[in-house]
PDB file as gemmi writes it, atoms N, CA and C in Angstrom:
CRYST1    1.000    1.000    1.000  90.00  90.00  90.00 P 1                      
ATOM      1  N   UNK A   1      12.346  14.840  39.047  1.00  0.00           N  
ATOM      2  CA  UNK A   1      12.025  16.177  38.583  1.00  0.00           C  
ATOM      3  C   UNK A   1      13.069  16.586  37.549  1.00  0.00           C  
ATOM      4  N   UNK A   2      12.321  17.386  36.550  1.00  0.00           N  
ATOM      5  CA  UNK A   2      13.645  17.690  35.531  1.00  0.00           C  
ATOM      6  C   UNK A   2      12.924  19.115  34.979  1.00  0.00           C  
ATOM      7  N   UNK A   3      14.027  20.016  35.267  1.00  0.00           N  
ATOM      8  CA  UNK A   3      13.701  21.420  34.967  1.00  0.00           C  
ATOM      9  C   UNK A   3      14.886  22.196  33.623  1.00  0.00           C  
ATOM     10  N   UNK A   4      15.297  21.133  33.263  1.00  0.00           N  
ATOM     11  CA  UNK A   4      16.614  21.548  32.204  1.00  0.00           C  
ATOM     12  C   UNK A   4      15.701  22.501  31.568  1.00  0.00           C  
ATOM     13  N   UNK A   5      15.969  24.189  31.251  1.00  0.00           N  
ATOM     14  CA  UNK A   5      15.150  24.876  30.219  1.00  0.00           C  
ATOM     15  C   UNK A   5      16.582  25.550  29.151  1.00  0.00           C  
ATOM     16  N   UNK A   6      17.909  24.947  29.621  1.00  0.00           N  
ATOM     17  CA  UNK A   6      18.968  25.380  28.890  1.00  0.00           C  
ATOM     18  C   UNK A   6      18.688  25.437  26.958  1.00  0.00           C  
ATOM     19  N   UNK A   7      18.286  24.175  26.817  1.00  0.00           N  
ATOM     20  CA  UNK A   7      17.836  24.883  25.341  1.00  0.00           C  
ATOM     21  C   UNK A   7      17.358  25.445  24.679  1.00  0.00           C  
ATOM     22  N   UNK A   8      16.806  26.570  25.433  1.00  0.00           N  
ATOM     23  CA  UNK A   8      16.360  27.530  24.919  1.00  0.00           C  
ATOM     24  C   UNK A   8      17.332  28.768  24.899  1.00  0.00           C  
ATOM     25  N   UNK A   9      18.748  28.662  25.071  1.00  0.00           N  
ATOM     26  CA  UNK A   9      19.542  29.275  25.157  1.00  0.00           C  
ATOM     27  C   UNK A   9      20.052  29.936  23.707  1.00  0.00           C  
ATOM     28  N   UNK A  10      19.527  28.677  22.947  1.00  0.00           N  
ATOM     29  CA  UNK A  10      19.711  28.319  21.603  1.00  0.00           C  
ATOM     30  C   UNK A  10      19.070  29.054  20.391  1.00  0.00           C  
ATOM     31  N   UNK A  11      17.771  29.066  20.914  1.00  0.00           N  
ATOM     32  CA  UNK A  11      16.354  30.390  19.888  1.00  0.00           C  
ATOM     33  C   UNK A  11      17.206  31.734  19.617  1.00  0.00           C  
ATOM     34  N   UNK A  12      17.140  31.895  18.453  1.00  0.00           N  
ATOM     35  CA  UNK A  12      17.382  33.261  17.780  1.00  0.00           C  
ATOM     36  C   UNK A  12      17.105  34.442  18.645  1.00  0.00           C  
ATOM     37  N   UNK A  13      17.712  35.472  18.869  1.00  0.00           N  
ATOM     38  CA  UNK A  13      17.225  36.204  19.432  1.00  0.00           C  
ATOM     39  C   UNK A  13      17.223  36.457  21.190  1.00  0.00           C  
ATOM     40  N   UNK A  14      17.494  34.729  21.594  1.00  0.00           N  
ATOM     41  CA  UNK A  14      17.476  34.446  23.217  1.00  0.00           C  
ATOM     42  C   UNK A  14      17.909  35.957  23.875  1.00  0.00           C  
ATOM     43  N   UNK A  15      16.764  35.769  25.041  1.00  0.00           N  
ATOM     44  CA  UNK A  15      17.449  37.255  25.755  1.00  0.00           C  
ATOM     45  C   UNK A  15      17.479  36.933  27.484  1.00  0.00           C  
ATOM     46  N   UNK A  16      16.340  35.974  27.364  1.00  0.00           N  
ATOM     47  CA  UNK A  16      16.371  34.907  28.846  1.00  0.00           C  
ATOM     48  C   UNK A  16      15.333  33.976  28.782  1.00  0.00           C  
ATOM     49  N   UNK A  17      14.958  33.216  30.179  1.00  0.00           N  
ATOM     50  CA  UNK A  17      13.910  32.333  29.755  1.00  0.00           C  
ATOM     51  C   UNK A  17      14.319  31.891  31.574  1.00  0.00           C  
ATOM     52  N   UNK A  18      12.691  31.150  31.814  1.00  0.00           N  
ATOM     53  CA  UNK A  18      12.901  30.686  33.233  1.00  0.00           C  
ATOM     54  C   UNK A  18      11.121  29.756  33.151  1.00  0.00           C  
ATOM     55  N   UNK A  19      11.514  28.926  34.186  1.00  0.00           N  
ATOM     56  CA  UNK A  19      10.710  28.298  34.713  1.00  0.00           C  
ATOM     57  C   UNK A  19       9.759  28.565  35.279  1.00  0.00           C  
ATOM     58  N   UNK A  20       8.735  28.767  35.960  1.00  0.00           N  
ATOM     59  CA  UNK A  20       7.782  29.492  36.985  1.00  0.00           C  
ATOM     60  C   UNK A  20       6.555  28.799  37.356  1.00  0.00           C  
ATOM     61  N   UNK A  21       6.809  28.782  38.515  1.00  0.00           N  
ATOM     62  CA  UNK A  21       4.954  28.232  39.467  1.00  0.00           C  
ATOM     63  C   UNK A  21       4.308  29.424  39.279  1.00  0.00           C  
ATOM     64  N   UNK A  22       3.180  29.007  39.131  1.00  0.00           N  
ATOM     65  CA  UNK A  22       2.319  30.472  39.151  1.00  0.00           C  
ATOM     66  C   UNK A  22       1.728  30.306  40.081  1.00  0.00           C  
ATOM     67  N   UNK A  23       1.475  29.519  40.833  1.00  0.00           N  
ATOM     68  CA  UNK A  23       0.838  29.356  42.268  1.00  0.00           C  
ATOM     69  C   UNK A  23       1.739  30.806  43.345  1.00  0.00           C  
ATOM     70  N   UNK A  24       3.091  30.198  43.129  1.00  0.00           N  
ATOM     71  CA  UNK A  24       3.865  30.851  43.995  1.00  0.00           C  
ATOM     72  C   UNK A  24       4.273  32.283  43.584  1.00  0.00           C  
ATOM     73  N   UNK A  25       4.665  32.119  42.202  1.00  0.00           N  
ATOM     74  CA  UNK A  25       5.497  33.267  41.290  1.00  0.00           C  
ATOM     75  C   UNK A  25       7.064  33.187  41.298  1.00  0.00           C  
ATOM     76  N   UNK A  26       7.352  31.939  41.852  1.00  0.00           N  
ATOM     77  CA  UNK A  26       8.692  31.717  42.014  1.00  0.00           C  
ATOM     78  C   UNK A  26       9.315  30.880  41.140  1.00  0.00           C  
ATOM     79  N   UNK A  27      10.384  31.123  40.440  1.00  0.00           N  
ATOM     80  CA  UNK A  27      11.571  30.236  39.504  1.00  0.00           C  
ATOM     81  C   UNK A  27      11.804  29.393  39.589  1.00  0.00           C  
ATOM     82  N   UNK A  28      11.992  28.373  38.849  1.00  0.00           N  
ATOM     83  CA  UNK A  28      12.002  26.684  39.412  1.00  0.00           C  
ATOM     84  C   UNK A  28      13.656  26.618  38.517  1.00  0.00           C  
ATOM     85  N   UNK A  29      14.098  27.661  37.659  1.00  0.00           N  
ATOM     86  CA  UNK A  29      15.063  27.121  36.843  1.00  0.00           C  
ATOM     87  C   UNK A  29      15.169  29.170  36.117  1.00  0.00           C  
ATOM     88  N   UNK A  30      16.105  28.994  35.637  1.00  0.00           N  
ATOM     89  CA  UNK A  30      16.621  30.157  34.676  1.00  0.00           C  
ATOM     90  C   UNK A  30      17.732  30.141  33.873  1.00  0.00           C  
ATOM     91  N   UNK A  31      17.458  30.448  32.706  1.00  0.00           N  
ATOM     92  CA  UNK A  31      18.431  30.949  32.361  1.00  0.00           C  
ATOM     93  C   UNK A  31      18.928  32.422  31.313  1.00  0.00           C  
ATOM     94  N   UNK A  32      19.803  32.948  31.662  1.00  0.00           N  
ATOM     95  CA  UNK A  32      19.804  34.084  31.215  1.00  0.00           C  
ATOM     96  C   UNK A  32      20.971  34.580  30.037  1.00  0.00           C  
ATOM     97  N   UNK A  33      20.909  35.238  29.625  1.00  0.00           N  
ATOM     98  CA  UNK A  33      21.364  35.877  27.821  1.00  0.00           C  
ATOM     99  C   UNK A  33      22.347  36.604  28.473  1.00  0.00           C  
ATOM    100  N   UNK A  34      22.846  37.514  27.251  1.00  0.00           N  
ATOM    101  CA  UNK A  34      23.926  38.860  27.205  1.00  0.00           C  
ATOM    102  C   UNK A  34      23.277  39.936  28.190  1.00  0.00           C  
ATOM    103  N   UNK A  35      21.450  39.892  27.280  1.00  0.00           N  
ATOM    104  CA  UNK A  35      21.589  41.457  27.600  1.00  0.00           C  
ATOM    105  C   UNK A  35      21.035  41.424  29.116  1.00  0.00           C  
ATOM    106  N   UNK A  36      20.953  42.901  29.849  1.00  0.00           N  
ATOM    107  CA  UNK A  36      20.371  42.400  31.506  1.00  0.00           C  
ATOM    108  C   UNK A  36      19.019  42.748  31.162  1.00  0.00           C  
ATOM    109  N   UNK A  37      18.426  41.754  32.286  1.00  0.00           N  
ATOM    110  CA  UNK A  37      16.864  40.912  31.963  1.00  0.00           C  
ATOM    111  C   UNK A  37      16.689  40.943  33.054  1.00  0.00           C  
ATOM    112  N   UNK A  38      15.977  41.238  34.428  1.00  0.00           N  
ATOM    113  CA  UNK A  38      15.316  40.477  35.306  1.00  0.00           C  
ATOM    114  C   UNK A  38      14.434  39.327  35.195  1.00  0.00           C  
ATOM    115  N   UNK A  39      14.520  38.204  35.022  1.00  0.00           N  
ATOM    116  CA  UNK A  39      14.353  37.069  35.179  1.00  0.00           C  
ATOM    117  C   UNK A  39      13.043  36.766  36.121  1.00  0.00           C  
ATOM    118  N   UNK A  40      13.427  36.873  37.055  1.00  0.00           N  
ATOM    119  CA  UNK A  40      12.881  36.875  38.480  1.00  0.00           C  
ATOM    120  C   UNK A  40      11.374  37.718  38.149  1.00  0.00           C  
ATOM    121  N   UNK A  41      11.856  38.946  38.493  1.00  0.00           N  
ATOM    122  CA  UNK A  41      10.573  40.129  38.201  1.00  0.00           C  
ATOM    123  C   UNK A  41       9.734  39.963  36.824  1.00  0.00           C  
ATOM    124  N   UNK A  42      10.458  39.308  35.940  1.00  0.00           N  
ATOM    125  CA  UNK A  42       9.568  39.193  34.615  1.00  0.00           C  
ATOM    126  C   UNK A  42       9.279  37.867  34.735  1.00  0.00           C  
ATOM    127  N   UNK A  43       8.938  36.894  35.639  1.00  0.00           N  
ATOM    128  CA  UNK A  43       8.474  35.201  35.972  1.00  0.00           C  
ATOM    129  C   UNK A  43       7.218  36.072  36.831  1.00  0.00           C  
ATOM    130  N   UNK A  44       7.842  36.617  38.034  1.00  0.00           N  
ATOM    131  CA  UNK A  44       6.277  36.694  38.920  1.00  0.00           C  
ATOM    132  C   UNK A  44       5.675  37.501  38.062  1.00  0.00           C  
ATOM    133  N   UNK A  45       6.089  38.852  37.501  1.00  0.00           N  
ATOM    134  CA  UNK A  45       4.872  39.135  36.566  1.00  0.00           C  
ATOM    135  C   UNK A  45       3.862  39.108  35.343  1.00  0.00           C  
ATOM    136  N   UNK A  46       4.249  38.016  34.991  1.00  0.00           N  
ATOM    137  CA  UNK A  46       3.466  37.108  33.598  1.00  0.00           C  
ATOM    138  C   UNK A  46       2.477  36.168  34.899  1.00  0.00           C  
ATOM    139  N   UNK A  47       3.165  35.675  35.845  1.00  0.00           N  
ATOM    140  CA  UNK A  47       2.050  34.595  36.771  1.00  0.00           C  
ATOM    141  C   UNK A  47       0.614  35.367  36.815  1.00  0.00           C  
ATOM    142  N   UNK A  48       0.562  36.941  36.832  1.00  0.00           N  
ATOM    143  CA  UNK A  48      -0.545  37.258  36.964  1.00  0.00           C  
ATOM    144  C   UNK A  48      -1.104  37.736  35.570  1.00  0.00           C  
ATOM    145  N   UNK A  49      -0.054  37.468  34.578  1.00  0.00           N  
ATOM    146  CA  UNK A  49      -0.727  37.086  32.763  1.00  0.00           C  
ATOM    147  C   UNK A  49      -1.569  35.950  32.602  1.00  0.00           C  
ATOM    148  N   UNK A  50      -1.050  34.630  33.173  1.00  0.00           N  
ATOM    149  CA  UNK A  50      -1.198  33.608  33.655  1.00  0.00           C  
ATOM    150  C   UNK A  50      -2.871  32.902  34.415  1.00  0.00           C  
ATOM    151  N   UNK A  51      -2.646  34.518  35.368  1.00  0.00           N  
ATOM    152  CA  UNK A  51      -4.082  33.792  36.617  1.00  0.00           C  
ATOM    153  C   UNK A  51      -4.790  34.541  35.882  1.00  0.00           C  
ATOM    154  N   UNK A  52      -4.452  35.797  35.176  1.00  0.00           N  
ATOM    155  CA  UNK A  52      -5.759  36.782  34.450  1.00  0.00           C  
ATOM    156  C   UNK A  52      -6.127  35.939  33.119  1.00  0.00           C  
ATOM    157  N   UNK A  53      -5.587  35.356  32.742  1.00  0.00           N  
ATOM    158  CA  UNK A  53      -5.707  34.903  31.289  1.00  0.00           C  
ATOM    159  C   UNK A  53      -6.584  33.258  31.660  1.00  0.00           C  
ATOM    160  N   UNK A  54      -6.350  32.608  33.101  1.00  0.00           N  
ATOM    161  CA  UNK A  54      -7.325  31.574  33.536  1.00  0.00           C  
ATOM    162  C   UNK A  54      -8.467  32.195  33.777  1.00  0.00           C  
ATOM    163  N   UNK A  55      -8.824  33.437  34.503  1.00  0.00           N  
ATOM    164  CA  UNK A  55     -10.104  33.667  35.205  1.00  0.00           C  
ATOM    165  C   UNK A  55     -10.991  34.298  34.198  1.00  0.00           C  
ATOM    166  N   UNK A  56     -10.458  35.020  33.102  1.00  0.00           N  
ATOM    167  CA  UNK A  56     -11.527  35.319  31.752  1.00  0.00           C  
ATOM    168  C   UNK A  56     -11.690  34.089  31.257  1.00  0.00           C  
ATOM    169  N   UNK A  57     -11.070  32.905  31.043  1.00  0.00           N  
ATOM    170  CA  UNK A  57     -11.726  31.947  30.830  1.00  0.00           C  
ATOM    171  C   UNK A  57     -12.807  31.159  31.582  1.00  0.00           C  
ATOM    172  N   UNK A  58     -12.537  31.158  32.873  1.00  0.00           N  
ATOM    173  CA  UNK A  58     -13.455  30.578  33.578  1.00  0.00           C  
ATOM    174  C   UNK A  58     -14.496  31.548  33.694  1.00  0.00           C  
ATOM    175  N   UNK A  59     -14.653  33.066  33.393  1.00  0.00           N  
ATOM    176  CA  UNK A  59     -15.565  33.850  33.224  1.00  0.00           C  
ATOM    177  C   UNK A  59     -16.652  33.690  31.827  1.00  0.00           C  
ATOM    178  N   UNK A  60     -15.859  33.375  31.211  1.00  0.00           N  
ATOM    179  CA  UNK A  60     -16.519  33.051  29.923  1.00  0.00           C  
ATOM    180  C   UNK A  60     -17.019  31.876  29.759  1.00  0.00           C  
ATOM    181  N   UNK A  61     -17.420  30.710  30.541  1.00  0.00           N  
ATOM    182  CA  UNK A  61     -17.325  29.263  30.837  1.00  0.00           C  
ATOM    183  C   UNK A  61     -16.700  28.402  29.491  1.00  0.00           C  
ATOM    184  N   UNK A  62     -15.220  29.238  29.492  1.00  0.00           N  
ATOM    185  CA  UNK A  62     -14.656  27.792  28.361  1.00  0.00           C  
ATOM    186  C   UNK A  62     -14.065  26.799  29.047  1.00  0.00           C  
ATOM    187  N   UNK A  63     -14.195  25.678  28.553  1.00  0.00           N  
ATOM    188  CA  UNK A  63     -13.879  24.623  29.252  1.00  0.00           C  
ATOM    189  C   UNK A  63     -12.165  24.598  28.257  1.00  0.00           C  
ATOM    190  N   UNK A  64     -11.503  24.846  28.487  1.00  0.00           N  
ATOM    191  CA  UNK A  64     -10.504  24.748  27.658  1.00  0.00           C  
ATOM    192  C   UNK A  64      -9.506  25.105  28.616  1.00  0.00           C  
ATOM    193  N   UNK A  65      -7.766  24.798  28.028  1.00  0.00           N  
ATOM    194  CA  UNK A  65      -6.864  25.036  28.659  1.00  0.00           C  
ATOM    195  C   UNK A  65      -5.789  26.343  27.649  1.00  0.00           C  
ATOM    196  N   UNK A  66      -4.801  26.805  28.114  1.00  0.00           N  
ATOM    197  CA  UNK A  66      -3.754  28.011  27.518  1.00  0.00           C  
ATOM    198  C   UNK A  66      -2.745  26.742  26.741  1.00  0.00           C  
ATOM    199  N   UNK A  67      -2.630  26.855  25.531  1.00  0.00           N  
ATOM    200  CA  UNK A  67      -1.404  26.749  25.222  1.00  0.00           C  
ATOM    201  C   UNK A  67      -0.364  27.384  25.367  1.00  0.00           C  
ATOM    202  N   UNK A  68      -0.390  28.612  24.281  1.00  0.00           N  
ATOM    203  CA  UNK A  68       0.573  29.175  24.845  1.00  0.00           C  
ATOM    204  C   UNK A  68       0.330  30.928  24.826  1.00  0.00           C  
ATOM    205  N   UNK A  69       0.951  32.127  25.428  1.00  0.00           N  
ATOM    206  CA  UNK A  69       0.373  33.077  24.805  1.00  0.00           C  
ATOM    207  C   UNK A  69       1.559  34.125  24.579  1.00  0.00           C  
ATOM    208  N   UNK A  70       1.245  34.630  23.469  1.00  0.00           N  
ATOM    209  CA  UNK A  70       2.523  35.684  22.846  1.00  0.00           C  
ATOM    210  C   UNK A  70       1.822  37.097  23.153  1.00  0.00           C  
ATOM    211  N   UNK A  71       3.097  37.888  23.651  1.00  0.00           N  
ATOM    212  CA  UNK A  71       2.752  39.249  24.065  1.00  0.00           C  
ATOM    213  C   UNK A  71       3.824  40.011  23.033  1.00  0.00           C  
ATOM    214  N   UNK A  72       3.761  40.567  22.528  1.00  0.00           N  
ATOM    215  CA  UNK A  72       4.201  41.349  21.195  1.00  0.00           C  
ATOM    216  C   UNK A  72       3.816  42.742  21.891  1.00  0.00           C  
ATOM    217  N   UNK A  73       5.928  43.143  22.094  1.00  0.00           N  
ATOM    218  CA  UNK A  73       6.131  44.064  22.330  1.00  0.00           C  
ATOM    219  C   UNK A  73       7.188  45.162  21.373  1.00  0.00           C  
ATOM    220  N   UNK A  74       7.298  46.432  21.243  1.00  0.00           N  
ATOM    221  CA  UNK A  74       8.173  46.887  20.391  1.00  0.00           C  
ATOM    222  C   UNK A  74       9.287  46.148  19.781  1.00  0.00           C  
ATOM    223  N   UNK A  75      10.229  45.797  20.592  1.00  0.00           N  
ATOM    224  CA  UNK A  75      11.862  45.293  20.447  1.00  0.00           C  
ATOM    225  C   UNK A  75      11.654  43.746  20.917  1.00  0.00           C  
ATOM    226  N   UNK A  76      10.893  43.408  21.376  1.00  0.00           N  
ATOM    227  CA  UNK A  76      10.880  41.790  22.200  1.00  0.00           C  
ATOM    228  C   UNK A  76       9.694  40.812  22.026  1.00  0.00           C  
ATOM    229  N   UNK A  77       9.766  39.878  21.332  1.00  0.00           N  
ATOM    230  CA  UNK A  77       8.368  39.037  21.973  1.00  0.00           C  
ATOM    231  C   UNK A  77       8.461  37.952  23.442  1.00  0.00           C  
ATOM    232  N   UNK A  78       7.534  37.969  23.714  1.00  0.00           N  
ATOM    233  CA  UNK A  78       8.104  36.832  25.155  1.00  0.00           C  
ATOM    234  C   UNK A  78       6.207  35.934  24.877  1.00  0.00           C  
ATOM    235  N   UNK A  79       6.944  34.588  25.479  1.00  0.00           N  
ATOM    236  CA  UNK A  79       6.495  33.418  24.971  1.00  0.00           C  
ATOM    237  C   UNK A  79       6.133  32.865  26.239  1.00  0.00           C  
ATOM    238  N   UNK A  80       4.557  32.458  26.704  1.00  0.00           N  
ATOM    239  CA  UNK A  80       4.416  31.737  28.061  1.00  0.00           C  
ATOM    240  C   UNK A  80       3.698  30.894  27.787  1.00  0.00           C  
ATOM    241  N   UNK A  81       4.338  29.420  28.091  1.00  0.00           N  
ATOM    242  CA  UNK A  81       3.742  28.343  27.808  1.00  0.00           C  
ATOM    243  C   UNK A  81       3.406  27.511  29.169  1.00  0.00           C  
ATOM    244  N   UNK A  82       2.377  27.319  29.931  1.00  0.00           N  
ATOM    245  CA  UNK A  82       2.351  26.079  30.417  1.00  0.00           C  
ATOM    246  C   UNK A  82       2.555  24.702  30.294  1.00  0.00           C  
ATOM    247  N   UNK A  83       2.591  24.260  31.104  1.00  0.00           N  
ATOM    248  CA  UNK A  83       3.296  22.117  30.753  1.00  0.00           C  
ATOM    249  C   UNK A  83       2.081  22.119  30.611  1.00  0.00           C  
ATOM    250  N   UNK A  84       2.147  20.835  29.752  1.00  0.00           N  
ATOM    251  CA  UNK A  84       0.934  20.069  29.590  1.00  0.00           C  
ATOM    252  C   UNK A  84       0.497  18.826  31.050  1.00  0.00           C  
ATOM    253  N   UNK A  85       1.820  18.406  31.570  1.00  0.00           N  
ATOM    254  CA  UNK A  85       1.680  17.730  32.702  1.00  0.00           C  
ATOM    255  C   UNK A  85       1.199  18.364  34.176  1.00  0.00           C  
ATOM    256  N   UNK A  86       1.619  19.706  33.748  1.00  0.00           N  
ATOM    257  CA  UNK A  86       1.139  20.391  35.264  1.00  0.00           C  
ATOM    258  C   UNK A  86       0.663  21.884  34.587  1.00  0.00           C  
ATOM    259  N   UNK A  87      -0.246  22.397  34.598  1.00  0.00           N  
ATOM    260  CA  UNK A  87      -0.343  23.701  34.163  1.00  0.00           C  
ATOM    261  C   UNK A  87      -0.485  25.122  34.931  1.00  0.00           C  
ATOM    262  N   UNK A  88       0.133  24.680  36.067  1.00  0.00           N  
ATOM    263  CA  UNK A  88       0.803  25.269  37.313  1.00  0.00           C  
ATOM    264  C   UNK A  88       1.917  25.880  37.347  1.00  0.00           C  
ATOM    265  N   UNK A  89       2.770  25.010  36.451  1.00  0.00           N  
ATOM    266  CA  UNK A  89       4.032  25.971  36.100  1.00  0.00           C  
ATOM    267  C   UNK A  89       3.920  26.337  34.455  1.00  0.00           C  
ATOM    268  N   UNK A  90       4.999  27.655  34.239  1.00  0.00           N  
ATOM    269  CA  UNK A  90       4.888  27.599  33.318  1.00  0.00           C  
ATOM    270  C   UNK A  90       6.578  27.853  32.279  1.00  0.00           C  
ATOM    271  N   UNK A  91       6.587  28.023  31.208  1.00  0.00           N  
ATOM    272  CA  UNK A  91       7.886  28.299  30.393  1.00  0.00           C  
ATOM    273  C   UNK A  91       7.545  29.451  30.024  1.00  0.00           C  
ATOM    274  N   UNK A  92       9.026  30.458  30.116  1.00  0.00           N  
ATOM    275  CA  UNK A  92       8.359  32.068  30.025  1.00  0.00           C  
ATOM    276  C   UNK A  92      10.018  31.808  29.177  1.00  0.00           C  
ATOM    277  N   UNK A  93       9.782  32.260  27.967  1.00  0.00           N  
ATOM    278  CA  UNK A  93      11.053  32.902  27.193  1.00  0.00           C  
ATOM    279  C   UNK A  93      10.618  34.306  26.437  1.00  0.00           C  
ATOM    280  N   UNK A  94      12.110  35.046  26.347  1.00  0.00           N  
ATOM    281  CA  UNK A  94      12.139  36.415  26.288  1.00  0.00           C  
ATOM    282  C   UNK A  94      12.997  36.783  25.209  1.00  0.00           C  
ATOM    283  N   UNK A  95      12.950  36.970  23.673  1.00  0.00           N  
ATOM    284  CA  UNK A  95      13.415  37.333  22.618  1.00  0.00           C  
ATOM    285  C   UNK A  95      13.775  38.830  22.101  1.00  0.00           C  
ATOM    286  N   UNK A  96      14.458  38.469  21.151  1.00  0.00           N  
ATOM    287  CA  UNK A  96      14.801  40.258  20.655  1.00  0.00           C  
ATOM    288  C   UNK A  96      14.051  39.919  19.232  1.00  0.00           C  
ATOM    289  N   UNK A  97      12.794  40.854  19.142  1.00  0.00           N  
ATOM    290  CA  UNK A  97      12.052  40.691  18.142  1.00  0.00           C  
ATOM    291  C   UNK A  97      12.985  40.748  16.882  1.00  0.00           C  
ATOM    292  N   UNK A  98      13.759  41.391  16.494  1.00  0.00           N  
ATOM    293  CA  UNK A  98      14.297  41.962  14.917  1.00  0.00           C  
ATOM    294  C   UNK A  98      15.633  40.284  14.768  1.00  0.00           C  
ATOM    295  N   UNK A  99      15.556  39.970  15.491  1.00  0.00           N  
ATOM    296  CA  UNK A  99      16.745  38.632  15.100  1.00  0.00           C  
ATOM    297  C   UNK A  99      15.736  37.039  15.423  1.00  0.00           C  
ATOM    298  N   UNK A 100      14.730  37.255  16.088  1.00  0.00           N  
ATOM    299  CA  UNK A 100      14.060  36.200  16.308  1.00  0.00           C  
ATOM    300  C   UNK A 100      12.994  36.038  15.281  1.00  0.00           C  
ATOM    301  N   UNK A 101      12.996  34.206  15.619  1.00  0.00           N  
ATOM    302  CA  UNK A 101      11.451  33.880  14.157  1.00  0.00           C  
ATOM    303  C   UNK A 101      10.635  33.181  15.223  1.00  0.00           C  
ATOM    304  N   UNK A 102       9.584  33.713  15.209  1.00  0.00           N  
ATOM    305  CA  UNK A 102       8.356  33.590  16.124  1.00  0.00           C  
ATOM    306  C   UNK A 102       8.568  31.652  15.943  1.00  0.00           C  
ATOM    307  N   UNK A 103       8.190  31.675  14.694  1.00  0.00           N  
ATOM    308  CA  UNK A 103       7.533  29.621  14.431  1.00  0.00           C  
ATOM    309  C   UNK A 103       8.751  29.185  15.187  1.00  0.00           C  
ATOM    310  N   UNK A 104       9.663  29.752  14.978  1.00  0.00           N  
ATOM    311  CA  UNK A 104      10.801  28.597  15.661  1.00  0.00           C  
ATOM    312  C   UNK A 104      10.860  28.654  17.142  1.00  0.00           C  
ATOM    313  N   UNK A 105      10.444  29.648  17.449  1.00  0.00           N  
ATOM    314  CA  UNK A 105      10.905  30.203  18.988  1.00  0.00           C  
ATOM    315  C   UNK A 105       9.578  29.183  19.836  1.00  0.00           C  
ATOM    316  N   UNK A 106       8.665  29.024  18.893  1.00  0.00           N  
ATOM    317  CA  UNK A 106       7.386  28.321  19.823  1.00  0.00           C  
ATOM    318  C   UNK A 106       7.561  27.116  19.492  1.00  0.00           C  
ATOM    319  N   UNK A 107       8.222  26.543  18.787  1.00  0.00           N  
ATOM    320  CA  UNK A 107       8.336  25.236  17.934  1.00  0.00           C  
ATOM    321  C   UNK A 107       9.609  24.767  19.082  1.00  0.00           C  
ATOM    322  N   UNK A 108      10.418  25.634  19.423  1.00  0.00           N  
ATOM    323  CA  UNK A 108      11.207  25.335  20.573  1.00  0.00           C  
ATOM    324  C   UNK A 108      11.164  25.178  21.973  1.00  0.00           C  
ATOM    325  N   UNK A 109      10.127  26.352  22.121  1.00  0.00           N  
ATOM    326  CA  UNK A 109       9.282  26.132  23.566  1.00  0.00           C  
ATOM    327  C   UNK A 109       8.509  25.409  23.472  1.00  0.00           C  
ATOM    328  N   UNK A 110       8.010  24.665  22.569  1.00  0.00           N  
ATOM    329  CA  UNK A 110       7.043  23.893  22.773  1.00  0.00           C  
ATOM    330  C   UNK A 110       7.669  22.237  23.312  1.00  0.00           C  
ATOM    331  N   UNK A 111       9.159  22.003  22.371  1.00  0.00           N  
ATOM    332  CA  UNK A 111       9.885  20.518  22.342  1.00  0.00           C  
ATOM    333  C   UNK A 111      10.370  20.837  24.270  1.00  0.00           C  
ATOM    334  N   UNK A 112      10.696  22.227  24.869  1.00  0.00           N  
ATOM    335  CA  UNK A 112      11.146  22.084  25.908  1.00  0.00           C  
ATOM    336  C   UNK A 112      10.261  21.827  26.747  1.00  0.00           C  
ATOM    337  N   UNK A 113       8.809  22.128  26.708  1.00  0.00           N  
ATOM    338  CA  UNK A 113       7.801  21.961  27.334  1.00  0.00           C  
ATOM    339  C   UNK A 113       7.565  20.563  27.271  1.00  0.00           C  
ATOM    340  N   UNK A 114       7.599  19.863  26.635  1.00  0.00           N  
ATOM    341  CA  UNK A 114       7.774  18.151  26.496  1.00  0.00           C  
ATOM    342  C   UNK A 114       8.923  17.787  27.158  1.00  0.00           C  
ATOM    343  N   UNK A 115       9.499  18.128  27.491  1.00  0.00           N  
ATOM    344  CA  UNK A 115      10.915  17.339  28.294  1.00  0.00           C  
ATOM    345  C   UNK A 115      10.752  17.490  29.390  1.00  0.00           C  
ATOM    346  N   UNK A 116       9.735  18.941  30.284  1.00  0.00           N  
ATOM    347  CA  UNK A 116       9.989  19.351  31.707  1.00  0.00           C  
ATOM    348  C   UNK A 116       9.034  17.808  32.888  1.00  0.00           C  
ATOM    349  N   UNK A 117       9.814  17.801  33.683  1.00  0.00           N  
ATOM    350  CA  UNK A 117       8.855  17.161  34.564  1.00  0.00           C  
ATOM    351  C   UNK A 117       8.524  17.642  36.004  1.00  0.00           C  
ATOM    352  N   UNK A 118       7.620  17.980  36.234  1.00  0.00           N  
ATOM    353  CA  UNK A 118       7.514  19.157  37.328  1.00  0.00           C  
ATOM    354  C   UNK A 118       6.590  18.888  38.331  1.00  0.00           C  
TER     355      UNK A 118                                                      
END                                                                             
């Protein structure tokens, strides 16, 4: 098993970032920035970004899977990517919109999402 999500420590803007089952809603890994972030509380509550964003699909009969999905908020974007190996868990990173660049920040979650083994 390999849950390293430390390089994402690295993205412009980093404010936190964590691992997450969405089965459970629980953290498999974290890591956290300067500013204070609940971690924890912002993992279980994207899981139900997560199960809502599966069941309109299966409502809609797409046969398709989430890459990734950006929630664009005032001051922050946050980034939830499922593995491609398990799409059970997922990569949740949390930016400061005005210092962060979107392409890079997904271009980064995306290389960490290739490394996880879960």
């Amino acid at each position: 098993m390999s849950t390293d999500i430390s390089e994402l420590k690295n993205v412009a803007g980093f404010i936190g970032a964590c691992l997450v089952d969405s089965e459970s809603g629980l953290m498999l890994a974290a890591e956290q920035g300067n500013a204070k972030f609940d971690l924890e509380a912002a993992g279980a509550a994207n899981t139900e970004v997560v199960r809502a964003k599966n069941a309109a699909m299966k409502a809609l009969g797409l046969d398709d899977h989430i890459e990734d999905i950006l929630i664009t908020l005032g001051t922050q974007l946050h980034l939830i990517r499922p593995l491609a190996s398990n799409p059970a868990v997922f990569v949740y990173l949390a930016v400061d919109r005005k210092t962060a660049n979107l392409g890079m920040a997904r271009l980064s979650v995306k290389q960490v999402e290739g490394k996880l083994k879960v």
